[in-house]
C-alpha positions in Angstrom: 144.7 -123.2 -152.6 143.8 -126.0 -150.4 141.9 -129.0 -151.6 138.6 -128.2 -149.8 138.8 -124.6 -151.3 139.3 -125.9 -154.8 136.4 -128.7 -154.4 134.1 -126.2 -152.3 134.8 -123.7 -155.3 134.2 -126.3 -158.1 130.9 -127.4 -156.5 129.5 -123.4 -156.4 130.5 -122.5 -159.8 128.7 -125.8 -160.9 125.8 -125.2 -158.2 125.3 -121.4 -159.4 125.4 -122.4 -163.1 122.6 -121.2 -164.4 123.4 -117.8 -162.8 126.4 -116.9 -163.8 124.7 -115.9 -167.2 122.9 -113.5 -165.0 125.8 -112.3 -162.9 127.4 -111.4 -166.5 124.3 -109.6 -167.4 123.7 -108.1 -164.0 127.7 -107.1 -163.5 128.3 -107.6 -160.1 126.3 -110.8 -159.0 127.8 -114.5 -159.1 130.7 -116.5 -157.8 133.3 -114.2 -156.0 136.6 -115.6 -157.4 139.1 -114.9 -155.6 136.9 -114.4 -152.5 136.9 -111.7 -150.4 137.6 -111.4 -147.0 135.2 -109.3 -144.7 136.4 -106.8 -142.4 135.8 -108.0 -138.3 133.6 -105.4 -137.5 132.0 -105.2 -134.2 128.4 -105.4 -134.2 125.4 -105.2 -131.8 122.8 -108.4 -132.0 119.2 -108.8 -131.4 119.5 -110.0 -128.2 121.6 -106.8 -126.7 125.0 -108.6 -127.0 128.2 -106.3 -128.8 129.9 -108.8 -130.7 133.0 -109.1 -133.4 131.8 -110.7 -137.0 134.0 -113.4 -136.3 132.8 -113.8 -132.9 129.2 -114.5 -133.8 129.5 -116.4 -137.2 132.9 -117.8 -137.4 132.9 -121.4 -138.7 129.2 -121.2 -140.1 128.5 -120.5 -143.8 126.5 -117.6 -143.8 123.6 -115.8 -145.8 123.6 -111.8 -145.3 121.1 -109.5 -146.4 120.4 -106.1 -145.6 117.6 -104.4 -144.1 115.9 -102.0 -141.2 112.9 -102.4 -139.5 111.0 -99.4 -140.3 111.4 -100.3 -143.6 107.7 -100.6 -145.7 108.6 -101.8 -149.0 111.8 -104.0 -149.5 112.6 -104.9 -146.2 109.3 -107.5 -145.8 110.2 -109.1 -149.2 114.0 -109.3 -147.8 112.3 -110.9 -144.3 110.0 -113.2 -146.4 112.9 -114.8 -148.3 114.8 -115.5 -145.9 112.0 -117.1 -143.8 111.3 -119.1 -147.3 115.3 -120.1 -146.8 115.3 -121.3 -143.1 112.4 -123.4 -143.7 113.7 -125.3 -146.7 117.6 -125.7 -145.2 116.7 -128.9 -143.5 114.9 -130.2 -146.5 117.9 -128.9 -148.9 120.6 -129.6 -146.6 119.9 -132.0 -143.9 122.2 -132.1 -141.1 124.5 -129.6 -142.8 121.6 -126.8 -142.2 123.0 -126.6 -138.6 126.1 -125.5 -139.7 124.4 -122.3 -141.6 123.1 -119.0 -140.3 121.0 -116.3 -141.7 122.1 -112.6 -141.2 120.2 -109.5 -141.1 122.3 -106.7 -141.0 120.6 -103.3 -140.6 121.5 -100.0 -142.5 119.8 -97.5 -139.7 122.1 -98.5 -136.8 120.7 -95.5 -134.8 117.2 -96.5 -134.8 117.6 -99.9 -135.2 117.9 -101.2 -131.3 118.0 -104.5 -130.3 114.5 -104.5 -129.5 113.2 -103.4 -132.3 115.8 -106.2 -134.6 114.0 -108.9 -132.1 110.9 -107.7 -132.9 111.7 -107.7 -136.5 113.1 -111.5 -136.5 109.8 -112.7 -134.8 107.8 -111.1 -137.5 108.6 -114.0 -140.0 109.1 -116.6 -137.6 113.0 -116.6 -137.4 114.5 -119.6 -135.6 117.7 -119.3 -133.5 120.6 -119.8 -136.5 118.7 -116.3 -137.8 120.3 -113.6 -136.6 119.9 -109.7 -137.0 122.9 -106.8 -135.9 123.5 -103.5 -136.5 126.8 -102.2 -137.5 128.4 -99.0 -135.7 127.6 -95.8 -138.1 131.3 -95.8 -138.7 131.0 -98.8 -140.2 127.8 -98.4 -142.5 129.5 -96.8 -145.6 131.7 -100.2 -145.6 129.2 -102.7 -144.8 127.2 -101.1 -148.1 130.3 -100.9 -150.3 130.8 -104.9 -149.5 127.0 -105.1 -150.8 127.3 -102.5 -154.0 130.5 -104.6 -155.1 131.6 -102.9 -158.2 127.8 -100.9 -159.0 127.7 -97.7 -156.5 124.5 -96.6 -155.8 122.9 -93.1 -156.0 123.6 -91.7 -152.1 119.5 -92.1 -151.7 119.4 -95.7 -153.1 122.0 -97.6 -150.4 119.3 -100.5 -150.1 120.5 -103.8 -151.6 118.3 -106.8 -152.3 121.7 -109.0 -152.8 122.4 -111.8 -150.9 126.2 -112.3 -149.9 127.2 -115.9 -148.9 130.3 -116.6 -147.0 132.2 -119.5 -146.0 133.3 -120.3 -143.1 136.1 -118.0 -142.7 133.9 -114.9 -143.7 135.4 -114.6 -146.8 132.4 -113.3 -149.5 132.1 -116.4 -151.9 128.7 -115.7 -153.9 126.8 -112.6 -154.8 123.3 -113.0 -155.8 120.9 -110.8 -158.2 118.6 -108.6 -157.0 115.4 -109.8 -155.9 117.1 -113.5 -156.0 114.7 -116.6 -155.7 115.1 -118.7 -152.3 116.4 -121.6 -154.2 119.7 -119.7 -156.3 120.5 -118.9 -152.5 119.7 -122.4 -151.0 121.8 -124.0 -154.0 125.3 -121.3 -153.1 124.5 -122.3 -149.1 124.6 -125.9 -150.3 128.0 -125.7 -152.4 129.5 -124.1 -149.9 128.6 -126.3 -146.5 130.2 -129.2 -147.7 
């Protein structure tokens, strides 16, 4: 394992302390050790542009959550922390914060247009490292199977409120709870853009 990969593993296992209690108790949240790479998948963005993964977030440490816009309940809360994140990455990071993006992936790639994502993004104010794509339908099932880790869901539950943090290299590094707080998520961002 290369030296940065040992110190930028060190540093989120000591970062995410406190919540690796919790990722016991809630059995598939915490440090990803070894990670896990992410499958390229090709994506459509916000602004109308069909991307790779890679393409659009290589070299960034990344935040992912899922979500769709027609969504009434979750979705907002899911919008709200992450606008609670972007506002406190200069504060919590400083010059680093440039280096990190915010992801929005949507589960209802059929009605979920670029449009509509836009729309979405300007609801809660999102800046220009906050992005929002769809997958293709071909790649839902495994874009929700990276996010249900090792706890399936019930077929009419494939919502997640995890957060999924990847390095640089897209390899999955940190799994939050459900629900998590801003600040577990600020504090796996901050480990990991060193």
């Amino acid at each position: 394992m290369k030296r940065r990969n040992v110190i930028q593993h060190m540093a989120l296992a000591a970062a995410c302390g406190p919540w690796l209690g919790e990722a016991h108790a809630h059995g598939n949240a915490g440090v990803i050790d070894p990670p896990v790479s992410l499958p390229d998948w090709q994506v459509s963005t916000h602004w109308g542009q069909t991307t790779k993964l890679s393409g659009l977030l290589k070299g960034r440490t990344v935040a992912m959550q899922l979500m769709f816009t027609g969504c009434s309940a979750l979705c907002p809360l899911q919008g709200a922390l992450f606008a609670a994140i972007q506002e406190a990455l200069p504060r919590q990071l400083g010059e680093r914060a440039s280096r990190v993006s915010l992801l929005s992936m949507s589960i209802d790639p059929l009605a979920d247009t670029p449009a509509a994502l836009s729309k979405w993004l300007g609801q809660f104010g999102a800046g220009p490292t906050w992005l929002a794509a769809r997958p293709s339908t071909t790649d839902l099932d495994a874009l929700l199977g990276i996010f249900n880790g090792q706890s399936p869901r019930p077929p009419a539950d494939r919502h997640s409120t995890q957060i999924l943090v990847l390095d640089t290299n897209l390899k999955l590094r940190w799994r939050s709870v459900e629900l998590p707080s801003a600040a577990s998520v600020l504090q796996a961002l901050n480990a990991l853009s060193t």
